[in-house]
N, C-alpha and C positions, 0 to 999 in steps of 0.2 A: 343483370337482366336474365334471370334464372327463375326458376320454380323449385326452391328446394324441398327441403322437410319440414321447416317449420310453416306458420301462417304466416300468409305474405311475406314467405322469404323471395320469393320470385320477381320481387322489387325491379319494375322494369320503367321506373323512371330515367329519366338522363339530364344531364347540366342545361344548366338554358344557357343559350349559346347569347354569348354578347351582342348588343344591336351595334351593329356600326351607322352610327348618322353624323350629318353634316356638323362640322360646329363651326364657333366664330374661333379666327385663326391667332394661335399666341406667336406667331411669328410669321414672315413674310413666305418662308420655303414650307412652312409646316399648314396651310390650310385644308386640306382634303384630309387632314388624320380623321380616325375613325374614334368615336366618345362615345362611353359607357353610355345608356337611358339613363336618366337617374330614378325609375321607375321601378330597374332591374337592380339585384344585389348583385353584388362583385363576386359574390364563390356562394355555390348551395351550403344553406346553414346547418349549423350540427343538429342531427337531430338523435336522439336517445336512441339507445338500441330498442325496447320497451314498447316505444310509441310508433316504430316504424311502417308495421305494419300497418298502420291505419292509414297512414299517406294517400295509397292510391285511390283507396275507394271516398278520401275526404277531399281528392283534386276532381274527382266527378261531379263529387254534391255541392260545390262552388256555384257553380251557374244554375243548382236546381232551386226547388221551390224553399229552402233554405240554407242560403249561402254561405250563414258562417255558423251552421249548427256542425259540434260535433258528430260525426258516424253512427257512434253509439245511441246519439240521443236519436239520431234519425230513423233508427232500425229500432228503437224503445217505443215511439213512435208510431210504428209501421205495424208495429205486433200490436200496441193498443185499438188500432185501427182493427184491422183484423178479427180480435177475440169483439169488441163491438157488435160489429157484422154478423159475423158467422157464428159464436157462441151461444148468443141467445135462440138462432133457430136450431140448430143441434140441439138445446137442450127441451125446448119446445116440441120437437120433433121426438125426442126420446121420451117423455110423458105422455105423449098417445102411443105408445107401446107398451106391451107385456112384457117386463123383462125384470128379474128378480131384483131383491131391493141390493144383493151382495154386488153385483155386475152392475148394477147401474150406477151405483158408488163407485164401483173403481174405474168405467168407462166415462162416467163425469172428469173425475181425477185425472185421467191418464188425456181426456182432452183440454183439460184446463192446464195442463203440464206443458202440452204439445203447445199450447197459443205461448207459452214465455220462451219458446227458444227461436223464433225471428229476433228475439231483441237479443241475440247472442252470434248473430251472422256473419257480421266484422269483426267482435271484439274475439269469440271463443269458439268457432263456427264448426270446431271437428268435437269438440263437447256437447255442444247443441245438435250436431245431428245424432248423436251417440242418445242421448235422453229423450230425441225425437222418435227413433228408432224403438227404443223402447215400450213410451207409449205407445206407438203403432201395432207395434207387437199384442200387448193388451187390448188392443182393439179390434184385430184383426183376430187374436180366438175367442173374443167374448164371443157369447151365444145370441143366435137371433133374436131380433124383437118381433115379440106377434101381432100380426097385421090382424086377422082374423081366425079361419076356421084356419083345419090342418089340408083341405081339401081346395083351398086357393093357389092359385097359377105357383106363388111361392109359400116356402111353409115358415118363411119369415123374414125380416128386413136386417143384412149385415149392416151392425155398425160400420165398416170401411165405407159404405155410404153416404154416413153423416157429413153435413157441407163440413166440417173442421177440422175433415181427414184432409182437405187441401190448406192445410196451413204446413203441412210437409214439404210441398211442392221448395217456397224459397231457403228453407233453409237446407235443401239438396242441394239448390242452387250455391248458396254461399258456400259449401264445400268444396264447388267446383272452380269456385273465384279464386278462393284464398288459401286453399287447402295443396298438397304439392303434389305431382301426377300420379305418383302412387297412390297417394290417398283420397285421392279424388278416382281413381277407377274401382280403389274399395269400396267406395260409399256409394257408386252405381253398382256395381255388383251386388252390393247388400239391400239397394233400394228394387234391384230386378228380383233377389229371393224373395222380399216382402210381395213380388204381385206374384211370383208363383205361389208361397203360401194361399196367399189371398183365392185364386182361384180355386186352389184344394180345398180350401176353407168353405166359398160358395158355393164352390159343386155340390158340397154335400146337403144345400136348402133346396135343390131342386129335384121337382117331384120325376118320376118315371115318365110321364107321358111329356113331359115339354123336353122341349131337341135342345138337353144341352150343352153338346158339343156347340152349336151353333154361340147359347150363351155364353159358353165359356172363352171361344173364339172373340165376341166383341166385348166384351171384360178384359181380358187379356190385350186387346187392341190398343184399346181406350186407357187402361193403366200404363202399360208400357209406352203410349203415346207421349201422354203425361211427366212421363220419369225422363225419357230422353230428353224432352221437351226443356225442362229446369235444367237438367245436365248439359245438356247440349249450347244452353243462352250463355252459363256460365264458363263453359271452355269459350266458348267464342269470344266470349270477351277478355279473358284473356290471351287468347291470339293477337284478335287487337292490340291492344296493351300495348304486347310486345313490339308488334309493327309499328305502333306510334314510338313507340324508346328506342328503335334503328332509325326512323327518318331523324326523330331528334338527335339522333347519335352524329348522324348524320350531318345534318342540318348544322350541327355543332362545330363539327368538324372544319365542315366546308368553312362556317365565319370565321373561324381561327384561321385556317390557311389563307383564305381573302385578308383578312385584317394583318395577321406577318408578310405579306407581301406590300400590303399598302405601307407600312414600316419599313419595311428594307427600300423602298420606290423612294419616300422620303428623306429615308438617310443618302442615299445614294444623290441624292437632288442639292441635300445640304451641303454633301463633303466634298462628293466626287468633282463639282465645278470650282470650289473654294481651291482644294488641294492641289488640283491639277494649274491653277494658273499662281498658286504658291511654289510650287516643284517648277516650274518654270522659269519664273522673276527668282527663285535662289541659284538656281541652274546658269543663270545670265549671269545675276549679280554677281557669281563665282570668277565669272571669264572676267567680265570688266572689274574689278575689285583692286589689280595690279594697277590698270592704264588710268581707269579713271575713279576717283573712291568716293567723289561725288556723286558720280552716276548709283556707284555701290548704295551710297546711304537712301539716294529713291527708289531704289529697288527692296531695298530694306523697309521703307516705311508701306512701300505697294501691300508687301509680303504682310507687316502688323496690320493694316487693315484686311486684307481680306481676310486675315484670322480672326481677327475681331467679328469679322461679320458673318464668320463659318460659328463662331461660338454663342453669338446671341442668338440665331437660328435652332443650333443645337437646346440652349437653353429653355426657347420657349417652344420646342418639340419634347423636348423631357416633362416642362411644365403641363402640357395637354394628356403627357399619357399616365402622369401622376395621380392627378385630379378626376374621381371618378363621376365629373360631370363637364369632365371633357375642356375647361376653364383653366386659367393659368395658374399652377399652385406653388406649394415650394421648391423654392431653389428659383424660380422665376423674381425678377424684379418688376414691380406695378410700373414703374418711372420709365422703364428701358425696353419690358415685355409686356405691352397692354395686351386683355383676351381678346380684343377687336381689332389689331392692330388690321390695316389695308391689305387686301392681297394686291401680290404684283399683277397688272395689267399691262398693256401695249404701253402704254407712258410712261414706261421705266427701261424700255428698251434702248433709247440714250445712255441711259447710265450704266447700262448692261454693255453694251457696246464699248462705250471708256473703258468701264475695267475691264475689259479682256483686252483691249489695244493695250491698255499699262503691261500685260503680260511679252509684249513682243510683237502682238497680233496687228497686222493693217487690217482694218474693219471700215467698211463701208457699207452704206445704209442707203436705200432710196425707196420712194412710195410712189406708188402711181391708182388715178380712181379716188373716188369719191368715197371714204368713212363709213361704213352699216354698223350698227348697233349687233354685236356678237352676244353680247349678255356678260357678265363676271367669269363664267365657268369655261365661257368658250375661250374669253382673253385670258385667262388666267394659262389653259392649254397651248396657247399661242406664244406665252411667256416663256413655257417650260421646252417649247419648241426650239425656240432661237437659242433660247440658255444650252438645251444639252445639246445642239449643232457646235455650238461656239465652243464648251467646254473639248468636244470631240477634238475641234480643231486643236486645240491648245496642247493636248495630250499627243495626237496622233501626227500634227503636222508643227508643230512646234513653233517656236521663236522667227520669225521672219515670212510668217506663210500672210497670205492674204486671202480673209474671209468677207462676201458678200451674202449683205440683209436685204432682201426684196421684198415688198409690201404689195400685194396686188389686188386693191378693192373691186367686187364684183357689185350687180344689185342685187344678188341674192348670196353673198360669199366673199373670203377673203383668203385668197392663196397667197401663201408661206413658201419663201424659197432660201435655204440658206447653202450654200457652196463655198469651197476653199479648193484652195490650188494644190492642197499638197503640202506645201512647204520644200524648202530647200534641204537634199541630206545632206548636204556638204556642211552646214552649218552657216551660220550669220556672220557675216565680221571678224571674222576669223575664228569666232567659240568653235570651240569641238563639234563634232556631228553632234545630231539629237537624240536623242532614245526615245520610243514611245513611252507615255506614261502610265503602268498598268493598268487594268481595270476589269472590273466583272463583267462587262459586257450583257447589262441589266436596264443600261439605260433606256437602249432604242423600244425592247418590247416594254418597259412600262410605257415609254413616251404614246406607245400606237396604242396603249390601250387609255390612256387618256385623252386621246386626240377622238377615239372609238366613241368613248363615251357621252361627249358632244356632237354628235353625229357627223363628225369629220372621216377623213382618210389623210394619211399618211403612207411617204412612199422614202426608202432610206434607200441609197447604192450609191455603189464607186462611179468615178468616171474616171479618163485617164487626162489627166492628172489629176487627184483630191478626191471631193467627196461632197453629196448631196443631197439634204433632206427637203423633201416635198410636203406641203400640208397644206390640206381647205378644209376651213371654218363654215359653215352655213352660221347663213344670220338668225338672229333670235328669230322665233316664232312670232305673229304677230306685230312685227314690226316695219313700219309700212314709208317710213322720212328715217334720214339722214340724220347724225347726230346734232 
């Protein structure tokens, strides 16, 4: 995002930042991941060194009056336009003049020069104004056309007058677009000598008795108006530019950081509950192993399933971030990881409840109230509620704690209560004391910013003894009966 030396080296495009939207879920922990558009490409594409500079001024002419023309063609175009216009009354206007046949050949010349360099704006735009320059030059010491007597207000008409002395005007401009700050305040400087010529030039067709100090004040007004005028549209817009290639830098940014968190939320979702009630059933199984080896082997098979079930989650969150339409891809099984598979809801909080008592944990559940319709997103938040309470418990209060599920339907709301005693440190049964299970301590604020996002609150704190998480669900919108 610079303005160098060359044309359009000042390239102040930026990445377009990934969309993150909904998709349908390749596994039951992995539904809120974030999926590529498939609209959008996965990395900005190579482009030539060569060709680069035309990028920006051909991402403007996208939405203009032709969408997929090249730049060049569009400024080939603009200049046909133009000479159209303006060349025929120029040269109309120079035949009712007096003006030698040498000069009116080269001031023909030098404006029919001047109308091909708009079609050089984009592609060559410090060349075209160098030849612009020139012809101007030629035009501005040609000698007056005679209007009439010597004895008229003027003693003759400057060529700098001609309408096709404003065909200079854009390709100033395009100097100032694409040209690099140096050379873009050279080519105003050079366009400010051309009006002081220019008025050296007129002053000398004005007779003695007309005030032309006066003339030469709104000449000099009127050009210089002019000249900033082009110079001044073309830095602006690349100001602009630039200001749009920091919000996108920006903007960029920001969805990467959003999206690596939404990733870290869900790995944390997938592992950290698996692992923690895995580290616990091996932790047991270890104590009982000696006394009872029975016991050992279901504590053994607890442990294979929830691996089992930490790794098909793994596998169809890999599969979603593979696939850059957000779908289950390789390394995913169709049979085992469908793209639609269900997301969890309240109706799996039974089964959520077992496997954490398999860990050690007494879990108890009860509901109280009448059933509202929450929507998918809100149960789905209500799922991940109870899960990362319970996981807590497993980690923090261990083998022998007792955790309670409270269900409190409202007619507008559904408060969540999940609490645990603590746990025992002495230990269970004689096993060893417990150790907490480490952890990043990531869960609770994703959890509040999930609970946020369905316009819930959540409330986390100690009590003494344990720990308790609070949460209300508002009901869906729109929803007016009971399930």
């Amino acid at each position: 995002m610079r303005r160098g030396g060359g044309l359009y080296d000042h390239d102040v495009t930026a990445p377009t930042p990934e969309t993150p939207v909904s998709t349908p879920r390749a596994s039951g922990a992995a539904s809120h991941l974030p999926a590529r558009s498939p609209d959008l490409p996965t990395r900005p594409p190579d482009v030539p060194r060569g060709a680069r500079r035309l990028l920006p001024t051909a991402s403007r002419h996208r939405q203009g009056v032709l969408p997929n023309a090249h730049p060049v063609v569009v400024d080939v175009l603009a200049a046909t336009v133009l000479a159209a216009v303006l060349l025929p009354v120029t040269v109309s206007s120079m035949l009712a003049l007096q003006l030698s046949r040498g000069w009116a050949v080269a001031v023909l010349v030098a404006f029919g020069i001047l109308h091909l360099t708009p079609a050089t704006r984009r592609s060559v735009p410090v060349v075209g104004y160098v030849v612009a320059c020139a012809a101007m030059l030629v035009v501005v010491i040609a000698p007056n056309g005679q209007l009439g007597s010597a004895h008229s207000v003027m003693a003759g008409f400057p060529m700098l007058f001609m309408p096709s002395s404003l065909v200079f005007l854009p390709v100033l401009n395009g100097v100032a677009v694409a040209a690099s700050r140096r050379l873009s305040l050279l080519a105003l400087l050079g366009a400010l000598g051309g009006v002081g010529l220019s008025l050296v030039r007129i002053g000398m067709t004005v007779p003695d008795e007309y005030p032309s100090v006066q003339y030469r004040i709104y000449v000099a007004l009127a050009l210089s108006i002019a000249v900033l005028a082009a110079w001044g549209l073309g830095t602006a817009h690349v100001v602009h530019a630039r200001l749009e290639a920091v919000e996108r830098a920006e903007a960029a940014r920001d969805a990467t950081l959003a999206e690596r968190a939404r990733i870290a939320q869900d790995m944390h979702d997938i592992v950290a509950h698996s692992l923690a009630v895995i580290v616990r059933q091996a932790e047991g199984g270890a104590a009982v192993a000696p006394r009872s080896p029975d016991r050992a082997v279901e504590v053994l098979n607890t442990v294979s399933a929830c691996a089992r079930d930490a790794l098909h989650d793994l596998r169809g969150m890999l599969g979603v971030l593979r696939s850059p339409d957000g779908r289950a891809g390789p390394g995913t099984d169709a049979r085992r990881d469908p793209p639609s598979a269900p997301q969890p809801s309240l109706a799996e909080l039974d089964a959520l409840c077992e496997r954490v008592s398999g860990s050690g944990i007494r879990v108890t559940r009860s509901t109280s109230g009448t059933p509202v319709d929450l929507g998918p997103a809100a149960e789905l938040a209500a799922y991940h509620v109870v899960r990362e309470a319970l996981t807590n418990t497993v980690k923090h209060a261990g083998r022998g704690a007792t955790a309670e599920v409270d269900l409190g339907w409202h007619a507008d709301r559904l408060v969540l209560r999940v609490c645990d005693d603590g746990g025992d440190p002495d230990g269970v049964d004689g096993e060893r004391p417990r150790t907490p299970v480490p952890g990043a301590g990531a869960g609770l604020p994703g959890l509040r910013e999930r609970v946020t996002a369905v316009g819930g609150t959540l409330v986390a704190e100690r009590r003494d003894p344990g720990f308790v998480v609070r949460a209300e669900l508002p009901r869906r919108a729109g929803d007016r009966g009971n399930r």
